[in-house]
C-alpha atoms as a printed R data frame, in Angstrom:
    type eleno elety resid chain resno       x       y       z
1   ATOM     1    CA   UNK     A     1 114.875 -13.109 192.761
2   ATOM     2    CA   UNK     A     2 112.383 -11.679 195.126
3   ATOM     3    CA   UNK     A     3 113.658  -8.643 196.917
4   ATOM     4    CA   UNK     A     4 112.524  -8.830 200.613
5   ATOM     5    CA   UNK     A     5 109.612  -6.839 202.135
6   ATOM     6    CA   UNK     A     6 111.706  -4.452 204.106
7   ATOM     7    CA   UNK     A     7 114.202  -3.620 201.509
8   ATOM     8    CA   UNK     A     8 111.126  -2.664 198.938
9   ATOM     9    CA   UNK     A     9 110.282   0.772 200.394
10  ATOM    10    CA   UNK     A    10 113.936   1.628 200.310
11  ATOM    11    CA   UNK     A    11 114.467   0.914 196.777
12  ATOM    12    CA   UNK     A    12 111.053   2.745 195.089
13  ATOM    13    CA   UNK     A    13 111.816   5.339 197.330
14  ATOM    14    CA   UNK     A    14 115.380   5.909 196.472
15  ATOM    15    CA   UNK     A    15 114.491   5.386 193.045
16  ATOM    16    CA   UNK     A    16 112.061   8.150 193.013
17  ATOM    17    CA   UNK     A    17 114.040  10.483 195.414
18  ATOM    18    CA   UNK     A    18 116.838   9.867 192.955
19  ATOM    19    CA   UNK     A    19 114.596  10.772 189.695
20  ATOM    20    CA   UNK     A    20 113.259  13.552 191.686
21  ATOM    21    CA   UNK     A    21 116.919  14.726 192.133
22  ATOM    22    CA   UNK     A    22 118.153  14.428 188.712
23  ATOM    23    CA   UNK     A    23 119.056  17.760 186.991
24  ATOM    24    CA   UNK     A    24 117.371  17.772 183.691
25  ATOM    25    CA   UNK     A    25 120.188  18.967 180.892
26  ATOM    26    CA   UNK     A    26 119.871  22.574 179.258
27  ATOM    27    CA   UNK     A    27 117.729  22.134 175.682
28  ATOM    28    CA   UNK     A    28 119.986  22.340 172.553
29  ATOM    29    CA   UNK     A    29 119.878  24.475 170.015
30  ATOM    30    CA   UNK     A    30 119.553  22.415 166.434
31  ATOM    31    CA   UNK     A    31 122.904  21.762 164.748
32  ATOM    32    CA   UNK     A    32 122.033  24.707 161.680
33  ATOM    33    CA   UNK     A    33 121.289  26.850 163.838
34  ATOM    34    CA   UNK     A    34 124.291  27.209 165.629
35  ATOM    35    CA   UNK     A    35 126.750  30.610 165.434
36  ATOM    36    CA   UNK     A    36 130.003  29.001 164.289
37  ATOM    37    CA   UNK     A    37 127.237  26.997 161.183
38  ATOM    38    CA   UNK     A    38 125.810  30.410 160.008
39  ATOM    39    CA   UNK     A    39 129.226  32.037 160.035
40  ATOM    40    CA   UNK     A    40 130.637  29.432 157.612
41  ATOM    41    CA   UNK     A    41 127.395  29.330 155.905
42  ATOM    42    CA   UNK     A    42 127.550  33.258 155.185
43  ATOM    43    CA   UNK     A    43 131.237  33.343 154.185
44  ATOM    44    CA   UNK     A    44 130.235  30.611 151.465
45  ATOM    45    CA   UNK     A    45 127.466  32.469 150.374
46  ATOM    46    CA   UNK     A    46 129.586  35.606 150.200
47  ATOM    47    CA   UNK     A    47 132.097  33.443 148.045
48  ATOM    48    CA   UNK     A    48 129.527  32.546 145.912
49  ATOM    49    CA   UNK     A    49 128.680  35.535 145.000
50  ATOM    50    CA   UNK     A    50 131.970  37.381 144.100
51  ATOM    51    CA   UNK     A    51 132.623  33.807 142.190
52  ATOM    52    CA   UNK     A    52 129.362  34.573 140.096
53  ATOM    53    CA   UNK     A    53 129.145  38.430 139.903
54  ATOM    54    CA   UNK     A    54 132.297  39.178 139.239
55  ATOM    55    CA   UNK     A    55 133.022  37.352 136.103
56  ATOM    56    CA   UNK     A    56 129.507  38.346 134.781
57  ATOM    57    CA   UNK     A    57 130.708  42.196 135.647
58  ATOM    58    CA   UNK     A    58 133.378  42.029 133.308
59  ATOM    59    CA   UNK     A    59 131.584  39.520 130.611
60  ATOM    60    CA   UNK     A    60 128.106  41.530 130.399
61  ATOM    61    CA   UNK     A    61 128.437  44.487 127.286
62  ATOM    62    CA   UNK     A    62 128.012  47.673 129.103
63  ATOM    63    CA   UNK     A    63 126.445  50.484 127.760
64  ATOM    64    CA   UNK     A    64 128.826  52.662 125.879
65  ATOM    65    CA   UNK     A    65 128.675  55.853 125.295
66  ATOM    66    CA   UNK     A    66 128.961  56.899 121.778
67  ATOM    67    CA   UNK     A    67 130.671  60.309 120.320
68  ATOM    68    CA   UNK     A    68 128.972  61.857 117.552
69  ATOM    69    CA   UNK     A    69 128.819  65.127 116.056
70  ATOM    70    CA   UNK     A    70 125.642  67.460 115.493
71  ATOM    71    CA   UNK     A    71 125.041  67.379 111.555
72  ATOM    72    CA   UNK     A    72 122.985  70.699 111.257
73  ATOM    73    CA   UNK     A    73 121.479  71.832 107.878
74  ATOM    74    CA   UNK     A    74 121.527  75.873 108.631
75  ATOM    75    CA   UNK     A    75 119.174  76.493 105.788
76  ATOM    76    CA   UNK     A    76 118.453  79.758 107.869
77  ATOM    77    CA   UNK     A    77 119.108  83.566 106.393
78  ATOM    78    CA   UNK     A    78 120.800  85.550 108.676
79  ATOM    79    CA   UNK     A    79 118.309  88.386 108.909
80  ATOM    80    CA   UNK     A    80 119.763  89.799 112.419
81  ATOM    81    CA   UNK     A    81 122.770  89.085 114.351
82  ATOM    82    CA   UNK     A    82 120.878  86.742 116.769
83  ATOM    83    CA   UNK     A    83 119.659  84.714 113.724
84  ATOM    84    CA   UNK     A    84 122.120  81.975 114.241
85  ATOM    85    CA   UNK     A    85 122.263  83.009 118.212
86  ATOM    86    CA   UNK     A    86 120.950  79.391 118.628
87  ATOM    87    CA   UNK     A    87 123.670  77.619 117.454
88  ATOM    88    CA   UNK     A    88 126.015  80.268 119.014
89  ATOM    89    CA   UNK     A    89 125.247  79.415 122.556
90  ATOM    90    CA   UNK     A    90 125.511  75.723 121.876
91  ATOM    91    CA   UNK     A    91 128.768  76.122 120.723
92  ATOM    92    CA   UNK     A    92 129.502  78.019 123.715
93  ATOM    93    CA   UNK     A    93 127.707  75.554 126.299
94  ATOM    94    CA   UNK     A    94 128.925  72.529 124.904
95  ATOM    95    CA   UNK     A    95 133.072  73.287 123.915
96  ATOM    96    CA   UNK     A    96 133.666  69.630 123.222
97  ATOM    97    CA   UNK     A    97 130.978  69.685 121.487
98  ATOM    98    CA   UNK     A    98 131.850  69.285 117.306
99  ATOM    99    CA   UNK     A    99 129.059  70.863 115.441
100 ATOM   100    CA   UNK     A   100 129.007  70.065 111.196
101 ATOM   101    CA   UNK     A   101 127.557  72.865 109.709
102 ATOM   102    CA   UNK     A   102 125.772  73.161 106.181
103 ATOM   103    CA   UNK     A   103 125.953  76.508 105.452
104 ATOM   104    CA   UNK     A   104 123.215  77.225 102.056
105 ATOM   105    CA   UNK     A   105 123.356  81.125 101.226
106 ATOM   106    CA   UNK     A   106 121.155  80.290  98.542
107 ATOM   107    CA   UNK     A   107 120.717  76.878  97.087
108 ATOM   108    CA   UNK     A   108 123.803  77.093  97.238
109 ATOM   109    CA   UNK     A   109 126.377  79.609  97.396
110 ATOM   110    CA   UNK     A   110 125.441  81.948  94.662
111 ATOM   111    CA   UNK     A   111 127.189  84.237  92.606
112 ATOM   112    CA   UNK     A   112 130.873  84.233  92.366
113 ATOM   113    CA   UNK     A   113 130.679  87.944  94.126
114 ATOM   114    CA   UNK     A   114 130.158  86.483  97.096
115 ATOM   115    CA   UNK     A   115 127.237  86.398  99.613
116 ATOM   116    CA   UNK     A   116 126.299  89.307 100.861
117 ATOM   117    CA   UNK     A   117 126.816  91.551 104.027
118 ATOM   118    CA   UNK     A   118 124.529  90.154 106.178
119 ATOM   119    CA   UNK     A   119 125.766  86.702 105.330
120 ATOM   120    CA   UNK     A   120 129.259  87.543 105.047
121 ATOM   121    CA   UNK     A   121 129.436  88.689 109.263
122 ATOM   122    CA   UNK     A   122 127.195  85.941 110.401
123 ATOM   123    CA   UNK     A   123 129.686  83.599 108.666
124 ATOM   124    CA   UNK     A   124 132.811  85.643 109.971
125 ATOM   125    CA   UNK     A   125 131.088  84.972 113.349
126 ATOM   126    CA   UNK     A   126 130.529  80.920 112.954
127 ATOM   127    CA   UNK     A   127 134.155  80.687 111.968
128 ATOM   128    CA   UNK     A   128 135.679  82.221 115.331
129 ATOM   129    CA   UNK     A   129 134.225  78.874 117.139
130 ATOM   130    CA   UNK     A   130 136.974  76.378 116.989
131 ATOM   131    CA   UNK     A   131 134.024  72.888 117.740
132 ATOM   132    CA   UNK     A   132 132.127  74.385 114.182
133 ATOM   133    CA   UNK     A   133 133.263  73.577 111.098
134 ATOM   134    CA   UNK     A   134 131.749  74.510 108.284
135 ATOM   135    CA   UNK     A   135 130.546  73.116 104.260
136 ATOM   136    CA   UNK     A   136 129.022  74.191 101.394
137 ATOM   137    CA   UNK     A   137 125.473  73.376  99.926
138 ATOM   138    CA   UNK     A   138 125.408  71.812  96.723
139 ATOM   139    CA   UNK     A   139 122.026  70.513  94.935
140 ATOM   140    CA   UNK     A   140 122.766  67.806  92.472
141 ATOM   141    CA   UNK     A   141 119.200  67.364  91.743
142 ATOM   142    CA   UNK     A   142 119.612  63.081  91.922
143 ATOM   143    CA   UNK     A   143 122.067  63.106  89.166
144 ATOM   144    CA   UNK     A   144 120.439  65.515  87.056
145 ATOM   145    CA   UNK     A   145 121.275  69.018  87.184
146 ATOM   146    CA   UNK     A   146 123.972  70.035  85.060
147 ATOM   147    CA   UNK     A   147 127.862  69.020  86.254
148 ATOM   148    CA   UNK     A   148 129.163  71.770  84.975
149 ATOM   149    CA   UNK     A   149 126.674  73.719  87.792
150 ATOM   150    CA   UNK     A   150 127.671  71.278  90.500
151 ATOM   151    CA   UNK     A   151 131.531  71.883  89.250
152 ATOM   152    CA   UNK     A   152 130.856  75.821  89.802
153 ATOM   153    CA   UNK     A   153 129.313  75.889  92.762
154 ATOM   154    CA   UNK     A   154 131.586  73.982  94.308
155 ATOM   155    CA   UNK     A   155 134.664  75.941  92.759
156 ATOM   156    CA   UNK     A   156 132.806  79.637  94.351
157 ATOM   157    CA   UNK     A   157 132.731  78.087  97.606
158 ATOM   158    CA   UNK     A   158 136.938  77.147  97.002
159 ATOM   159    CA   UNK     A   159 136.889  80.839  96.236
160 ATOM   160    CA   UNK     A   160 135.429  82.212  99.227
161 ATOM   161    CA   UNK     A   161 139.003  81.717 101.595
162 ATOM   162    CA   UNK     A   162 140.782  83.981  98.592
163 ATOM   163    CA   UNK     A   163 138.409  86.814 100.058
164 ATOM   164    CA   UNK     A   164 138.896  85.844 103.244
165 ATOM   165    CA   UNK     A   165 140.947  83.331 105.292
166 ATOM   166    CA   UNK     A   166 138.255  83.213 107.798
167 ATOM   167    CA   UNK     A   167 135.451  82.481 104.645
168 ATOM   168    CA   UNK     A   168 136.905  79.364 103.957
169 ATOM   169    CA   UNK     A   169 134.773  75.711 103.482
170 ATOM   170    CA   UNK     A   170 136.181  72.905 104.587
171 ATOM   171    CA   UNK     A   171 134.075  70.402 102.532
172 ATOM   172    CA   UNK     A   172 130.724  70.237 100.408
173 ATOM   173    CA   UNK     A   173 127.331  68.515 101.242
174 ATOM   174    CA   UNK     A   174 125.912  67.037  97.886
175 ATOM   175    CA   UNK     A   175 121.971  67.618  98.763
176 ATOM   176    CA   UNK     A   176 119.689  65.701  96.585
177 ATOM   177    CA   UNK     A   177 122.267  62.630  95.912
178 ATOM   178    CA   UNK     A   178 121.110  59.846  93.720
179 ATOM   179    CA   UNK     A   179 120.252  56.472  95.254
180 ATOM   180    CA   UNK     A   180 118.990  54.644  92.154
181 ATOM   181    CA   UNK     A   181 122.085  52.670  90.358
182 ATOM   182    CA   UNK     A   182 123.178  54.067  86.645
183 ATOM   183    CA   UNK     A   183 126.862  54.136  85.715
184 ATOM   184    CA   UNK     A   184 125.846  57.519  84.142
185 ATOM   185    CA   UNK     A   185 125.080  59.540  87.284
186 ATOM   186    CA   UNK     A   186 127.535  56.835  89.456
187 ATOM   187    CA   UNK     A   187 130.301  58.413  87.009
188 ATOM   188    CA   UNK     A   188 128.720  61.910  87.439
189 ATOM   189    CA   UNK     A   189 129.145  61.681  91.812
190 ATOM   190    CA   UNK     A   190 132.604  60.721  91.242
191 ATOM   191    CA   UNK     A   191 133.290  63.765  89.279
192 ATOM   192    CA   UNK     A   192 131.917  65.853  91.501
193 ATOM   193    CA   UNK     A   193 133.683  64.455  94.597
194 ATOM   194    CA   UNK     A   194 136.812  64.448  92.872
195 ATOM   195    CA   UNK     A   195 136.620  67.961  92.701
196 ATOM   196    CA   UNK     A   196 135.804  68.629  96.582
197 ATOM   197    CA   UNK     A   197 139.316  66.563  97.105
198 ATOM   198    CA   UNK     A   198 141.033  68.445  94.500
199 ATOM   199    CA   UNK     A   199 140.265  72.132  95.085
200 ATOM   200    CA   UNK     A   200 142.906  74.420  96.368
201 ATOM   201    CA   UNK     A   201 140.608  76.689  98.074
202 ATOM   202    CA   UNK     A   202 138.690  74.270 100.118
203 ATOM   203    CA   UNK     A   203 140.159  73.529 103.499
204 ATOM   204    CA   UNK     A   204 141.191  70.695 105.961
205 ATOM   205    CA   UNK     A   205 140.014  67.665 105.272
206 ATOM   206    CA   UNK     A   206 137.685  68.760 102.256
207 ATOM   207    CA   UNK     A   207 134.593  66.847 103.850
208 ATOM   208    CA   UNK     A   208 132.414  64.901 101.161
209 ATOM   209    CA   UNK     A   209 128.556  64.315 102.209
210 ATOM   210    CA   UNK     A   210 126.480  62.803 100.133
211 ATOM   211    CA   UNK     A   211 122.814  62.977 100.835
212 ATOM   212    CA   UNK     A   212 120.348  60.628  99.185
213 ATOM   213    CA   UNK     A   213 117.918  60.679 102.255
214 ATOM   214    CA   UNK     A   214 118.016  56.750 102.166
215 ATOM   215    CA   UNK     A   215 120.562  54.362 101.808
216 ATOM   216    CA   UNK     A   216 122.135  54.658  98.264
217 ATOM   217    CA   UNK     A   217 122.589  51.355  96.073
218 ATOM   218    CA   UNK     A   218 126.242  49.475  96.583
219 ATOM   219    CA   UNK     A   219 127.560  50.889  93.624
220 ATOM   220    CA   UNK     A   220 127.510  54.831  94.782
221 ATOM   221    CA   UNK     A   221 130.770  53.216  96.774
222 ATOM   222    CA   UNK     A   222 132.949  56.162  96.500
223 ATOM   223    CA   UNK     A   223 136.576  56.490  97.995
224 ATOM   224    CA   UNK     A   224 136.135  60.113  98.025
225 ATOM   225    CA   UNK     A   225 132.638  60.499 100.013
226 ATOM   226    CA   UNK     A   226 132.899  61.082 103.436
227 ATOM   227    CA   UNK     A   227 129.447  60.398 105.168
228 ATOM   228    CA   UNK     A   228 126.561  59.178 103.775
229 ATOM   229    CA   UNK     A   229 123.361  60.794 105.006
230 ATOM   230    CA   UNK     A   230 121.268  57.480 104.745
231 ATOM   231    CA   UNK     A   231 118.180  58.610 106.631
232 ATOM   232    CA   UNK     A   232 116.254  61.863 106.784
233 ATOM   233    CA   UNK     A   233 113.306  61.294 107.443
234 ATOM   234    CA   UNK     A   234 110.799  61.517 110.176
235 ATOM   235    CA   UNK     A   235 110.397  59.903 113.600
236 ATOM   236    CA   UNK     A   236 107.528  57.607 112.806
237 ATOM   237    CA   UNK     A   237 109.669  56.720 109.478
238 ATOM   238    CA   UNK     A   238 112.967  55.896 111.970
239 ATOM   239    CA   UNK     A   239 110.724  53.490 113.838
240 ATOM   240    CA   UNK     A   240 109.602  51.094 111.179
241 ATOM   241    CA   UNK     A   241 113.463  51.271 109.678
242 ATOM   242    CA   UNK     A   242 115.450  51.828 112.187
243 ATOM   243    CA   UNK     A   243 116.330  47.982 112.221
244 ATOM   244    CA   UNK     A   244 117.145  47.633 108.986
245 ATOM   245    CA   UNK     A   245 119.267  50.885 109.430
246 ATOM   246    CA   UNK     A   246 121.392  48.916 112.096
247 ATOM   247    CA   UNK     A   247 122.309  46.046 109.442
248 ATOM   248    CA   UNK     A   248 124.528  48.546 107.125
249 ATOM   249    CA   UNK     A   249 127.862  47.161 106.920
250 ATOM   250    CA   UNK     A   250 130.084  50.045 106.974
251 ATOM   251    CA   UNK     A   251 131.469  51.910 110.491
252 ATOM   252    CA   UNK     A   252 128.984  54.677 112.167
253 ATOM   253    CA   UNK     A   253 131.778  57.066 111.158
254 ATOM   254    CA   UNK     A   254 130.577  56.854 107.619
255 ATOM   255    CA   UNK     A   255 126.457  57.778 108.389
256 ATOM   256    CA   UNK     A   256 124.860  60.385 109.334
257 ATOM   257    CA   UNK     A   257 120.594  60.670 110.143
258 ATOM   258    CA   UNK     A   258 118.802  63.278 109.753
259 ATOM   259    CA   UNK     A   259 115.383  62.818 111.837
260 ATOM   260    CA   UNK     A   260 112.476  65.457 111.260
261 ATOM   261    CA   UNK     A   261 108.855  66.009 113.036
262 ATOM   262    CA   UNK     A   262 109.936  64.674 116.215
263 ATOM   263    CA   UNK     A   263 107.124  64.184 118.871
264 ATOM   264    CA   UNK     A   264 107.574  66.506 122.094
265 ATOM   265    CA   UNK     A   265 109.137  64.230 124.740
266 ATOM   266    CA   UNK     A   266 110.946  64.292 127.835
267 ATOM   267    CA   UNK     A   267 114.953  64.636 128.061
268 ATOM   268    CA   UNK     A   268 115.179  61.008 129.138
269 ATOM   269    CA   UNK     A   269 113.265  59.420 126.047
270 ATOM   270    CA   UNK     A   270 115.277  62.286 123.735
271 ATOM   271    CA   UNK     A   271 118.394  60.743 125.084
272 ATOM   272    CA   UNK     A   272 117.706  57.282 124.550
273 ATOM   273    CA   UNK     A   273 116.520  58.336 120.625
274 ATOM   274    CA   UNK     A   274 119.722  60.094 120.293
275 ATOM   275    CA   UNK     A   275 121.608  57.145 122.138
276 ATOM   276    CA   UNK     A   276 120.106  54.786 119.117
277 ATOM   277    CA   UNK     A   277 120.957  57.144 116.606
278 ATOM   278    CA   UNK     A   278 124.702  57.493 117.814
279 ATOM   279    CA   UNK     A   279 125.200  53.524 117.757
280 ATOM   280    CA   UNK     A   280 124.431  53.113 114.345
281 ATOM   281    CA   UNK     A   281 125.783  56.871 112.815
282 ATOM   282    CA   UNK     A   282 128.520  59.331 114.023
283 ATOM   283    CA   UNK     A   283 126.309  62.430 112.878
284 ATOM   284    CA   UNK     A   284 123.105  63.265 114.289
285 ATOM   285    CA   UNK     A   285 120.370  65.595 113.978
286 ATOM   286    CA   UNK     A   286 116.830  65.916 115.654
287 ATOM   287    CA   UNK     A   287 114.400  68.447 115.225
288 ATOM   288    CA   UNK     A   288 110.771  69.206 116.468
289 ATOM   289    CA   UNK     A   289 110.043  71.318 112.849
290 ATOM   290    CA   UNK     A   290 107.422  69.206 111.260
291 ATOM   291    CA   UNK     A   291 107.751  71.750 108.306
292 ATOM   292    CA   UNK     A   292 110.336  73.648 106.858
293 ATOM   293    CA   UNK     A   293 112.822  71.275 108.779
294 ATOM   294    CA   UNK     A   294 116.092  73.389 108.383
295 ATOM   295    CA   UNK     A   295 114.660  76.746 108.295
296 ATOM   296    CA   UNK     A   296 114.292  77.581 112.015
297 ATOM   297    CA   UNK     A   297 115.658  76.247 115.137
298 ATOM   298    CA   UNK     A   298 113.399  73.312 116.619
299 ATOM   299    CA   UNK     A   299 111.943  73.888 119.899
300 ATOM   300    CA   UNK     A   300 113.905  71.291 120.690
301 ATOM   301    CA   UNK     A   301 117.349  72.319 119.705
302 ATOM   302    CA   UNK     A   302 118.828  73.409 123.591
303 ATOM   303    CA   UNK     A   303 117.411  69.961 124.451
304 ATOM   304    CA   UNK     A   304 118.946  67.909 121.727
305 ATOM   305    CA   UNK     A   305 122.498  69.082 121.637
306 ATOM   306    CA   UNK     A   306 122.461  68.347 125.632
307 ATOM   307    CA   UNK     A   307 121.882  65.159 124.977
308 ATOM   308    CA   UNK     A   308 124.616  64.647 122.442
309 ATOM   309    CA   UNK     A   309 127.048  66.609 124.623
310 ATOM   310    CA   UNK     A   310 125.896  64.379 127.525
């Protein structure tokens, strides 16, 4: 229908004058981006995350920190009273701290008179620590030297606490043990560590240590051995075994290493080498001596039993 002429001008115009007067509405924010959607959105997240962290927390292996003893082969004459001053003031430092201590007067105890005077107050000295405990250096040559030699030595080191209480050995360290399988010399070790056990003048728990250097063939299984030194050797040699180290079936409370000619290096890097020594063995030793390993104190002795008393 045709609107008439004088009602055209009315309409346009009230049609503009009305879009003219329109209030245009207030632009919206997009639905994500809303408060009340980012609140829920970072309470899920939140939930998410304890969900997944938390189980992985307690699932992950953490590190663990493993115990171990120092192992140290004192292979040192006591020439002064600060000789052993080393191992004095680690003792002191470090009171929880247990220290293992091969004492070797002279490749092995000596004479049945005793060691002498020198000897005789630097041991009086070790013994008034209560972390050191101290055994007796036997050489057994592989299986070689004479038993009856290995039966006396360890028999003067029994006699030792009848001169003095404070003398006394509470185990012996079988240097030089064999490795190589013979019923012969597998007979022989038992002998010998039967007598450790069995002597009267040897005290506590009459420690056996056997010390082949390497790990000893299966049938050098012995009820009456201790520890089992199965590497001494140096750092570069720890490298290229130390996997193979790692796949010995027994617990770490039955090996010790013995690691020579280590590089200088940093606390940090000395604690992680002692940290993957402690996993696999229960007693440790590290020294910088690239010769003459036990005769001196490393330059990196105050360093080392840190570490292990870390």
């Amino acid at each position: 229908m045709t609107i008439p002429s004088h009602f055209q001008d009315w309409t346009s115009s009230s049609s503009a004058r009305s879009a003219r007067g329109k209030i245009s509405p207030a632009p919206t924010r997009p639905f994500w981006k809303r408060p009340w959607i980012i609140a829920i959105a970072a309470a899920a997240l939140i939930v998410v995350i304890v969900v997944i962290a938390v189980p992985l927390a307690i699932l992950l292996p953490k590190s663990k920190k493993h115990h171990s003893t120092v192992l140290l082969p004192l292979y040192i004459y006591p020439k002064t009273d600060s000789s052993w001053e080393p191992l004095h003031k680690a003792a002191e430092a470090h009171p929880s701290l247990k220290f293992l201590v091969v004492v070797n007067p002279n490749s092995g105890p000596g004479t049945s008179d005793g060691v002498d005077a020198q000897y005789h107050a630097a041991l009086l000295k070790l013994s008034t620590f209560s972390n050191i405990q101290m055994v007796g250096y036997v050489r057994t040559g592989y299986g070689t030297r004479n038993l009856s030699a290995v039966l006396s030595d360890v028999s003067i080191y029994g006699g030792w606490s009848d001169k003095n209480s404070s003398l006394a050995m509470h185990g012996i360290f079988f240097d030089e043990s064999p490795h190589q399988f013979t019923e012969e010399i597998a007979a022989y070790m038992r002998t010998a560590t039967k007598a450790v056990k069995a002597s009267a003048g040897l005290q506590g728990p009459k420690t056996v240590i056997r010390n082949p250097g390497v790990v000893p063939n299966a049938g050098y299984a012995d009820d009456n051995t201790d520890i089992s030194v199965v590497f001494e050797q140096s750092y570069t040699e720890f490298q290229t075994l130390r996997k193979d180290l790692a796949t010995l079936s027994e617990g770490r409370a039955h090996y010790s290493y013995v690691l020579h000619t280590a590089p200088v290096m940093g606390k940090d890097e000395l604690r992680d080498l002692v940290s993957d020594m402690s996993a696999q063995a229960k007693f440790v030793f590290v020294t910088s001596n690239a010769n003459n390993y036990y005769e001196s104190f490393g330059t990196d002795w105050d360093s080392f039993t840190d570490v292990v008393a870390a």
